[in-house]
KEMAR-786248 format. One line per 5 residues: number of its first residue (from 0); their letters; for each residue x, y, z of C-alpha. Coordinates in nm, 3 decimals, decimal comma. Layout:
# KEMAR-786248
NUM> A> X Y Z; ...
***
This chain:
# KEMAR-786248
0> XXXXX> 1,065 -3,442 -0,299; 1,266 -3,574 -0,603; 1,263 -3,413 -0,937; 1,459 -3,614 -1,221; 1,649 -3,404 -1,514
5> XXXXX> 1,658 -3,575 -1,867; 1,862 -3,362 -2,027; 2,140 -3,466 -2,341; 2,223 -3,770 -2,177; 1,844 -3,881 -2,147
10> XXXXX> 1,965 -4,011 -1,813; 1,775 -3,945 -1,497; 1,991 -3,861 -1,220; 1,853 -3,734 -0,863; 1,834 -3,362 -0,792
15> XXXXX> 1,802 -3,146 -0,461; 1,466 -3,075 -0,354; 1,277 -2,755 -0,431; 1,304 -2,549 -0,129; 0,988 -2,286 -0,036
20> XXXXX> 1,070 -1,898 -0,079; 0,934 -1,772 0,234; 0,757 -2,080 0,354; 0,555 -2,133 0,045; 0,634 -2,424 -0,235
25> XXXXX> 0,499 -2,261 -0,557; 0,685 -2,540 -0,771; 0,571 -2,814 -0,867; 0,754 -3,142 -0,898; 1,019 -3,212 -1,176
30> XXXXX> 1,104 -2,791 -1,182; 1,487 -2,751 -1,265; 1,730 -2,589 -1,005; 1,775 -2,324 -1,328; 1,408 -2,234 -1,312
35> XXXXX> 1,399 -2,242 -0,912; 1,722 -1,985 -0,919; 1,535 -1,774 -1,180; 1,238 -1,749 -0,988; 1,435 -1,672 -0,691
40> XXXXX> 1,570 -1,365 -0,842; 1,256 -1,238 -0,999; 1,116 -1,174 -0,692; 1,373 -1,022 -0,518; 1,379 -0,780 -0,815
45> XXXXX> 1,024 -0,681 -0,745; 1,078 -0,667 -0,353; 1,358 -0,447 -0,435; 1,181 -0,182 -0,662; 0,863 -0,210 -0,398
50> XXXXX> 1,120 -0,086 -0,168; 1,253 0,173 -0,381; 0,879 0,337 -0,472; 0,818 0,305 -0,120; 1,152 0,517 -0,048
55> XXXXX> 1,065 0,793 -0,326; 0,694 0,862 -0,181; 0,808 0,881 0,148; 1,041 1,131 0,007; 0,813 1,357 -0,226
60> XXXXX> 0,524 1,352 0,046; 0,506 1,688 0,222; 0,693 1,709 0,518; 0,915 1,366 0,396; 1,258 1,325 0,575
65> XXXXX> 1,442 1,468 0,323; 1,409 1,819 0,096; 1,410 1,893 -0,233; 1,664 2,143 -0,410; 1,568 2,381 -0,559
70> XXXXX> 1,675 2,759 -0,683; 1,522 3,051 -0,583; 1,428 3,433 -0,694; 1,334 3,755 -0,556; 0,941 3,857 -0,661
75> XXXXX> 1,026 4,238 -0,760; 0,902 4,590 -0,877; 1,038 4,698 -1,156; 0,947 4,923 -1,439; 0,782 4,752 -1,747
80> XXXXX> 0,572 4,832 -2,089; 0,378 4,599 -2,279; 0,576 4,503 -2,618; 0,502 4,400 -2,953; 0,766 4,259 -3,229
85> XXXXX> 0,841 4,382 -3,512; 1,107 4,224 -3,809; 1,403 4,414 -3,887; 1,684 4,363 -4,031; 2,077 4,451 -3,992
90> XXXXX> 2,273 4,728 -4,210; 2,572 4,874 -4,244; 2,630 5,210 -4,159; 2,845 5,251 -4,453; 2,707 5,104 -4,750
95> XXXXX> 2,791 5,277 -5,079; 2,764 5,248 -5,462; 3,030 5,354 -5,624; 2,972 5,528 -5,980; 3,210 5,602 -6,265
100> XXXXX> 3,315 5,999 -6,285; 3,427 5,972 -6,599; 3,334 5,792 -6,926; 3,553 5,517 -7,075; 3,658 5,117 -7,089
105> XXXXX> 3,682 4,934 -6,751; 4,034 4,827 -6,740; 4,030 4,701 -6,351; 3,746 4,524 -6,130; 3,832 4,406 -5,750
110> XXXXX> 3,670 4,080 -5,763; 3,356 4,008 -5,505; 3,481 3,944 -5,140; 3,787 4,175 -5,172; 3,873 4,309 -4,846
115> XXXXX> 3,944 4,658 -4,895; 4,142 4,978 -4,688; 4,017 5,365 -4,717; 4,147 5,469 -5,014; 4,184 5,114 -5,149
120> XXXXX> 4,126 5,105 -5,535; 3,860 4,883 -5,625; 3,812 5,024 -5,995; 4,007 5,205 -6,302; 3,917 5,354 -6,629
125> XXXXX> 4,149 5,359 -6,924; 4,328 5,700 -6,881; 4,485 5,678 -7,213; 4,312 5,989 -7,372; 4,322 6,198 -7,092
130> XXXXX> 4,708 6,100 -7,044; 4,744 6,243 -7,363; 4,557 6,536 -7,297; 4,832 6,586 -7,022; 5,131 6,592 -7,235
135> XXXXX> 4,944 6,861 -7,465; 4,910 7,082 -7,219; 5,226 7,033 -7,100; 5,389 7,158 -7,445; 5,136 7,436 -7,467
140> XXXXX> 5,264 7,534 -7,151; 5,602 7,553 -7,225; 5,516 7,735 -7,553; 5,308 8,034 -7,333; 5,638 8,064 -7,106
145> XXXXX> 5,885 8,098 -7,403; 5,620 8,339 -7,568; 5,564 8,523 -7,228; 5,945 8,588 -7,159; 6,032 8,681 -7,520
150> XXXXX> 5,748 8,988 -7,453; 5,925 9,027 -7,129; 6,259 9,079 -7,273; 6,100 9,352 -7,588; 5,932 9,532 -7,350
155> XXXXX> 6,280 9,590 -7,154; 6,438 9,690 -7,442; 6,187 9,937 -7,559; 6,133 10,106 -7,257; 6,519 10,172 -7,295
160> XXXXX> 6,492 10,296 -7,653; 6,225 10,500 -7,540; 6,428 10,701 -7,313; 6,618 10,740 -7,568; 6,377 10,879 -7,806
165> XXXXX> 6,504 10,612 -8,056; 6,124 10,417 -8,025; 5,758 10,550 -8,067; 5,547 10,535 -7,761; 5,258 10,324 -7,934
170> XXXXX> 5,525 10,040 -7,990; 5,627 10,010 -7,639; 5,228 10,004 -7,544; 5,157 9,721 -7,767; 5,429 9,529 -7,646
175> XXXXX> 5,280 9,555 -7,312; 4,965 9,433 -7,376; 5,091 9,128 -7,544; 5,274 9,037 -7,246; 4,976 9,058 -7,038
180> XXXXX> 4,822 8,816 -7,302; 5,087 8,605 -7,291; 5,064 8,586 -6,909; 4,674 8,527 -6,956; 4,726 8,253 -7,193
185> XXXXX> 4,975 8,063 -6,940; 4,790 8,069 -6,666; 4,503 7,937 -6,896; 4,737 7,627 -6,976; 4,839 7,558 -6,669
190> XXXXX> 4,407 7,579 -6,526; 4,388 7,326 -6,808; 4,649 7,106 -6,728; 4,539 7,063 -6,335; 4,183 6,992 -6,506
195> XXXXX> 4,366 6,668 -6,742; 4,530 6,585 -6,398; 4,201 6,565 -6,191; 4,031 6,391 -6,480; 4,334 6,173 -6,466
200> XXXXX> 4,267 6,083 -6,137; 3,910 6,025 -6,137; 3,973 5,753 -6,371; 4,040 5,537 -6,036; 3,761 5,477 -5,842
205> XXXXX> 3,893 5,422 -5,464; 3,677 5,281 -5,162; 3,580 5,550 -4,912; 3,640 5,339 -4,604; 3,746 5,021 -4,496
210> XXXXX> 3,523 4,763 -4,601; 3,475 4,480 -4,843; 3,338 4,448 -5,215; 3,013 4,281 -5,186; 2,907 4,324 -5,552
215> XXXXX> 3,040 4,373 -5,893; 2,772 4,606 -6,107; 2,975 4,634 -6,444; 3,307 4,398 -6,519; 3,637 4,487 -6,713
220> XXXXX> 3,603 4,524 -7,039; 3,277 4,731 -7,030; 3,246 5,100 -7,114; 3,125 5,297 -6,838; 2,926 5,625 -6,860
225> XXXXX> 2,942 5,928 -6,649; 2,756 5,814 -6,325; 2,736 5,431 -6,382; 2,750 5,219 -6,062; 3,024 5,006 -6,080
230> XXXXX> 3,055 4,863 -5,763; 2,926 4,810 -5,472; 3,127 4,809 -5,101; 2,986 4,767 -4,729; 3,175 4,846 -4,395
235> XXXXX> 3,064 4,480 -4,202; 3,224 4,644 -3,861; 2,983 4,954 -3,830; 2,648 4,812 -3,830; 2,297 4,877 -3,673
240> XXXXX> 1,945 4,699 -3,695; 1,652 4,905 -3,869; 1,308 4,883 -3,800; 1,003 4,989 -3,951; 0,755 5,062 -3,617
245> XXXXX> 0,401 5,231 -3,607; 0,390 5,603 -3,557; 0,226 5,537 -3,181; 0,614 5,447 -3,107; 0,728 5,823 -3,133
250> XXXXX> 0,590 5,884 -2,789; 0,741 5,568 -2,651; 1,044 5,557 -2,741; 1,347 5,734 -2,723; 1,736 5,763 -2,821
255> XXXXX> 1,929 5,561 -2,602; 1,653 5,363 -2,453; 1,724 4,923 -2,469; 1,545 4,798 -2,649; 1,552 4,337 -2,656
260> XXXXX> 1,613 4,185 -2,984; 1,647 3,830 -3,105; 1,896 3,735 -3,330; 1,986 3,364 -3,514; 1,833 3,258 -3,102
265> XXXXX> 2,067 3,507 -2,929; 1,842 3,781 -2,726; 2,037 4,056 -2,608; 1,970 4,449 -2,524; 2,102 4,718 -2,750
270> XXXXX> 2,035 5,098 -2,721; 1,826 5,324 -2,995; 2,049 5,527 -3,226; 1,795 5,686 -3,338; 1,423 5,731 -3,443
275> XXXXX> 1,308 5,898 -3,737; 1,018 6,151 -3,680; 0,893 6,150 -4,026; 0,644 5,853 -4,180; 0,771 5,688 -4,429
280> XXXXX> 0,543 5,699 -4,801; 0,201 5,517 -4,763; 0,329 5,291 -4,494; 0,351 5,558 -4,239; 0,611 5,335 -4,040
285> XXXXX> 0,913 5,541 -3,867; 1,205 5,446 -3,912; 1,382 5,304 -3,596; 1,777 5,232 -3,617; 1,925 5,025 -3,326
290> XXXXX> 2,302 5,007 -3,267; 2,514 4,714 -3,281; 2,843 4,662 -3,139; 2,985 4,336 -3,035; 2,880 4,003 -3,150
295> XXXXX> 2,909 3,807 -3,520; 2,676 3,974 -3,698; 2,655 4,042 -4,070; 2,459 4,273 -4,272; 2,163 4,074 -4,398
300> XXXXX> 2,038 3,925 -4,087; 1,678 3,913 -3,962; 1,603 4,068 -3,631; 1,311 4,076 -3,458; 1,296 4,349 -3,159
305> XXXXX> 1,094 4,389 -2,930; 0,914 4,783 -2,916; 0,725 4,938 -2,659; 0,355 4,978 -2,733; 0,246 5,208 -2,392
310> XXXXX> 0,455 5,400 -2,120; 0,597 5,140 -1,892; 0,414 5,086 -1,588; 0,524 4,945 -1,218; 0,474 4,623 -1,206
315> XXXXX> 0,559 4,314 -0,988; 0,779 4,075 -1,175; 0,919 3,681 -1,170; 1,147 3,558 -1,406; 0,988 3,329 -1,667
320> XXXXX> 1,124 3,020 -1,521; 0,948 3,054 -1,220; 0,540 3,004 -1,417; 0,420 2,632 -1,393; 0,176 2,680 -1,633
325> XXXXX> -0,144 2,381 -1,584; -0,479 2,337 -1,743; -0,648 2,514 -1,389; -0,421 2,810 -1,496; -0,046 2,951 -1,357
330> XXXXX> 0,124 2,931 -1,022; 0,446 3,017 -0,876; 0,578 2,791 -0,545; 0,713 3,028 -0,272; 0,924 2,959 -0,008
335> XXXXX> 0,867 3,056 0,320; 1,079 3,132 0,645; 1,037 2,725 0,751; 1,135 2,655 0,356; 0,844 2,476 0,267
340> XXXXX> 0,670 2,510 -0,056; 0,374 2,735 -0,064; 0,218 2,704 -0,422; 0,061 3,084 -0,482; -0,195 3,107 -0,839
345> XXXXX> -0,093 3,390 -1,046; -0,227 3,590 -1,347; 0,083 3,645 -1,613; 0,093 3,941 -1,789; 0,295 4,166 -1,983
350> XXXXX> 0,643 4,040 -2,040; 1,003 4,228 -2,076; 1,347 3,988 -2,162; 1,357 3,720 -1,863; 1,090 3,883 -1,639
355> XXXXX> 0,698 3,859 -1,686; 0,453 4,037 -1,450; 0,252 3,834 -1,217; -0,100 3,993 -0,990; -0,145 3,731 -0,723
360> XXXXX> -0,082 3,739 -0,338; 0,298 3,803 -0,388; 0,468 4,076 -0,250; 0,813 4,178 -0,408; 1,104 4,025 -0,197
365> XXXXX> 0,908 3,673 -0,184; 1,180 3,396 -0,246; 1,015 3,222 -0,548; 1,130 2,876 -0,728; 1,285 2,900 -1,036
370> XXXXX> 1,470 2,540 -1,056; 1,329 2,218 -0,945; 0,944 2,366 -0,874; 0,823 2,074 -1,120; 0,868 1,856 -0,842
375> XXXXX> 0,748 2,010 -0,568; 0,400 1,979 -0,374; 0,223 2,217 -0,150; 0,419 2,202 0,147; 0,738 1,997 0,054
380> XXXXX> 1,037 2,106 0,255; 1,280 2,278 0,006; 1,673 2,300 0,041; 1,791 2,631 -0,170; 2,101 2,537 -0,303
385> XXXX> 2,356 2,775 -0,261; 2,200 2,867 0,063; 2,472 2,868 0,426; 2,419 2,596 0,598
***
């Protein structure tokens, strides 16, 4: 068979003949070699994906030459309570207003964000007056000293004339008595001037602890009355979680006991500090704190935690991972001594961090499938990976 080709030239030339593609002809005459070759490959495509489906079902069916991977987990007993979550939210330990002690003109602010040492000044009070005050009794001082040795020195000299028989008795006791005033009168002073001094230094307000200035409640240049807050600093390294819980929770839980929480999509375990057996106002919530040690968190942060409704119970447990949850209901796939897949319904209950308790016919040391069980089928040969060969 001929087939002619008019292409830019408009000349017709001869071409090869159309071959059949596995004894059948399905062109018809005057097809291009382009079109034959296209054709060609379009069905070896689909003879080559035929093969390929026919390759994966051999696979998947049970008992298919080869396994599936898949990882694998211990069914196991452990203790567990049902839980409920609560919002919290973390605080600093240390977390103080700091108020003026004395009255007078803000001279000095540290600025929001200051990073601050124990002891650190973070505010000051014009000390002008009180400096003044200082130097006052300073002078007075030195007056009640010259005062109290020139009574010092007449005393002396009239208990000489008095042996003498030169000075009268009452003299000698008034001159007495006036030094004792004059000894009164500078120890007064100097009470007075360690008062100025204190005052003096209560006109800086310094930072307790280490921390940082988180706000500014009054600014330099204000006047600041006795007990004014003028600013506020936080200790970001010492900080714990607190939690207002139902009163029920007194029974449940305990200082020291982990508790989960969940934090910016971190979950980790952190021990009670402490729970408060008193209700708190109308709410009657208790106050639960949580400690906090390592990680990046800052005071401000919502938490939610997870809290213990009932005594924890023994329970058989699989990790979450393991449920293949369906619209007949939950299963887990075990694996048995031959590892093939045994698919075993299960009831999910109450839940604890990575675990969730199952009632089914499991028994705790059953190998169950955590990775790869969305592929599996009743009695698909399994290989565990990591397993010895």
């Amino acid at each position: 068979m001929w087939v002619t080709n008019t292409e830019t030239t408009g000349t017709q030339r001869p071409q090869k003949k159309a071959k059949a593609f596995n004894g059948i002809c399905f062109l018809r005459p005057g097809t291009s070699v382009t079109t034959i070759r296209f054709a060609k490959y379009l069905i070896a495509g689909w003879a080559l994906l035929a093969v390929f489906l026919a390759t994966s079902t051999a696979q998947a069916a049970p008992g298919g030459g080869r396994s599936s991977p898949v990882k694998v987990a211990e069914a196991k007993q452990v203790l567990m309570a049902p839980q409920t979550w609560v919002a919290g939210t973390i605080i600093s330990r240390h977390d103080v207003r700091l108020a003026a002690e004395v009255a007078g003109k803000l001279v000095q602010v540290k600025e929001v964000g200051t990073q601050v040492k124990e002891g650190t000044i973070v505010a000051r009070i014009d000390p002008t007056f009180v400096e003044l005050k200082i130097e006052e009794f300073q002078a007075q001082i030195a007056a009640d000293k010259a005062r109290l040795e020139f009574l010092k020195s007449e005393v002396r000299r009239n208990e000489r004339l008095a042996t003498q028989n030169n000075a009268a008795q009452t003299r000698l006791d008034e001159l007495r008595a006036d030094r004792e005033v004059a000894r009164s009168e500078l120890q007064i002073s100097r009470v007075r001037l360690k008062q100025a001094r204190e005052e003096l230094r209560r006109h800086v307000i310094r930072s307790p602890f280490a921390g940082v200035v988180v706000e500014r409640l009054m600014r330099r240049g204000e006047r600041a009355a006795v007990g004014d807050d003028v600013v506020r600093v936080i200790d970001g390294q010492t900080l714990e979680v607190q939690a207002w819980v139902p009163l029920s929770t007194l029974n449940v839980v305990h200082a020291n006991d982990s508790l989960t929480l969940k934090i910016d999509r971190q979950e980790i375990s952190a021990p009670v500090r402490t729970l408060v057996a008193a209700g708190y106002g109308r709410s009657r919530l208790l106050d639960l704190r949580i400690s906090l040690h390592n990680g990046t968190w800052t005071a401000g942060q919502t938490v939610l935690v997870a809290v213990p409704t009932a005594a924890a119970e023994n329970v058989l447990a699989v990790p979450r991972d393991a449920l293949v949850l369906r619209r007949d209901g939950a299963f887990v796939f075990r694996i048995n001594a031959e590892n093939k897949a045994q698919r075993v319904a299960v009831e999910p209950g109450i839940a604890s961090g990575a675990l969730v308790a199952v009632s089914g016919e499991l028994t705790a040391g059953d190998q169950i499938v955590v990775r790869g069980g969305e592929r599996l089928r009743p009695g698909s040969t399994v290989k565990i990976i990591g397993e010895s060969k």
